[in-house]
N, C-alpha and C positions, 0 to 999 in steps of 0.2 A: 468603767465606773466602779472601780472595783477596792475605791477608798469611802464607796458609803456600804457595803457589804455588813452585814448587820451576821455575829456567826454565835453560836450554842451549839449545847450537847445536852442531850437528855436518853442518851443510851445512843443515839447516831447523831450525827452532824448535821446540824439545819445553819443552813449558809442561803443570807437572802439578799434580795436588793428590793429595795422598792416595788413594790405591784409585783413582786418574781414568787415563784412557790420554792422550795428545797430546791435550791441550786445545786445540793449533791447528787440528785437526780439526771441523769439524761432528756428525762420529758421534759423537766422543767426549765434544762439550761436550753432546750428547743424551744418553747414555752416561750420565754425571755427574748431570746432572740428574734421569734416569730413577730412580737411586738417593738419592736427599736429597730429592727431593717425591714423597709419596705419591699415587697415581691422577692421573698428568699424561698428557697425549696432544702429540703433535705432528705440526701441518700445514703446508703449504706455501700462502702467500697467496691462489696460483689454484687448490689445492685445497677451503681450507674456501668461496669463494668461489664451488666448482661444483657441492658438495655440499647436497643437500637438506637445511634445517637440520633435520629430523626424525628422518636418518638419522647426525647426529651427534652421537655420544654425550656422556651428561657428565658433566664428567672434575672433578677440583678446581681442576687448573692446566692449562690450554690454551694450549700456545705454536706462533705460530705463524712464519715465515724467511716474506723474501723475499730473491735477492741480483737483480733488474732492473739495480739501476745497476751492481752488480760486473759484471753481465755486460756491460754498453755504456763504462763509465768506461775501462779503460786502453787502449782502440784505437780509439772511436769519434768523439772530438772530440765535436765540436759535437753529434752525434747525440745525446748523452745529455742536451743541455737540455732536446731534443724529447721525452725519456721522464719528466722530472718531474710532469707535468701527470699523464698516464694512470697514473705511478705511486699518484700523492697520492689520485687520486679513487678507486683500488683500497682503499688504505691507509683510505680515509674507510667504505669497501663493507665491508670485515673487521671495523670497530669495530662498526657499524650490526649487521652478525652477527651478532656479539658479543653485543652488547645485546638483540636478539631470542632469544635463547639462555638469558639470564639470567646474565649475566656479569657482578659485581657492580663488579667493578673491575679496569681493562685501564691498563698501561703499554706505550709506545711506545718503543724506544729504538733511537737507528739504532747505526750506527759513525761514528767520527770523518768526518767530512767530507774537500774537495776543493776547489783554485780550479782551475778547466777555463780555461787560457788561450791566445792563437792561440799563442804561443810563446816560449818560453824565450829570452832574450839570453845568448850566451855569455858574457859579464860576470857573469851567473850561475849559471854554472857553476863548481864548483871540483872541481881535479885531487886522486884522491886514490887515482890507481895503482899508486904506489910504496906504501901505506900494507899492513904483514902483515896482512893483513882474513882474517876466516871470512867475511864476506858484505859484498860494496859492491852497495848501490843505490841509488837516485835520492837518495831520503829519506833513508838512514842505511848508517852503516858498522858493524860488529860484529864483535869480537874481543876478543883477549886481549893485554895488554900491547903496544899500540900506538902508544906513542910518544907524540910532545908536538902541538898541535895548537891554531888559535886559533880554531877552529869549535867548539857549543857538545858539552860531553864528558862524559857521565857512567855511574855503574856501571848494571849493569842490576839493576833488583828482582829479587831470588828465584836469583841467580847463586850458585855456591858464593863463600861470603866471604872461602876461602884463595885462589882461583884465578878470580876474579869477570871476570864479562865487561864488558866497556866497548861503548859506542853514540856516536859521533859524529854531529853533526845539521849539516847545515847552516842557518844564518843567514838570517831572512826567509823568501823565496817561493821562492831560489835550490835547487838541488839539485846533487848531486855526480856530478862526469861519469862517466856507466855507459853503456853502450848501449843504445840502445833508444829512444822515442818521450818526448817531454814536456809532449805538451799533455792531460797527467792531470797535476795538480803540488800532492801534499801541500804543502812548503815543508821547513823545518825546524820547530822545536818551535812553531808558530804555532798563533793560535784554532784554526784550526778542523783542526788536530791534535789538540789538546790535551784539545777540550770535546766530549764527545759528549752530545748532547740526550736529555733522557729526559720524556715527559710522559705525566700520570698523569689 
């Protein structure tokens, strides 16, 4: 449902649907869910992974989060290639679950991806301090009526359409100068922005 998504910004992102709270939220998009699927449950990776699969119930739809790499991506550098491997083979231990369980049919779907690089060149970086922003970070700028600009620029979905909000991206792998660390680097509107994997 995700062409009645109703989204603002008032210092964070409030992204709704109908009768939903802050879908930016994890409680919320549990929330949401809890009401549109009948009999679902929700675990946590290392949860259903320490649980007796006898002692867990069953449900129609069983969803299950992990966030491993959110927790190591924006500070860890390099540490987080170390965590792919222990991740995947966990990710492999949930399906196996799954399927012991009688789980007829399981989708995988992460979030948009990452290039984890030793470092950003200040050649790519672009200034964009002077721009009236509700929010500047690495990846994107956001606001309202923000002037002209040759990085890539457009409305956001689900913004009101008399007063709509604008998102500027920077170009390529480059990012817009903010403070903070950069060897976590969405890019701008790139693959692996853009495409989140889903397998069924």
């Amino acid at each position: 449902e995700g062409e009645r998504r109703e989204v603002d910004h008032d210092g964070e992102w409030r992204i709704k649907i109908e009768g939903s709270g802050n879908l930016k939220k994890k409680d919320a998009r549990k929330a949401w869910l809890a009401q549109r699927l009948d009999d679902v449950r929700f675990y946590d990776l290392d949860e259903l992974l320490n649980t007796p699969t006898e002692k867990i119930p069953e449900a129609t739809f069983t969803v299950v989060f992990d966030t491993t790499l959110d927790a190591v991506g924006e500070t860890a550098s390099t540490i987080a290639w170390n965590t792919f491997s222990g991740l995947l083979r966990s990710v492999q231990r949930g399906i196996h679950r799954l399927l012991e369980m009688g789980v007829e049919q399981i989708h995988v779907v992460t979030d948009h991806g990452f290039l984890l690089l030793e470092e950003v060149g200040e050649h790519e970086k672009v200034s964009v301090g002077k721009v009236p922003a509700l929010a500047r970070k690495s990846r994107y700028v956001v606001g309202r009526h923000l002037g002209h600009t040759d990085q890539l620029s457009f409305r956001v979905p689900g913004s009101d359409e008399s007063n709509p909000l604008e998102a500027w991206f920077p170009r390529g792998v480059g990012c817009f100068r903010t403070p903070g660390p950069y060897n976590y680097v969405h890019g701008g509107l790139s693959l692996q922005e853009l495409v989140v994997p889903h397998l069924t």
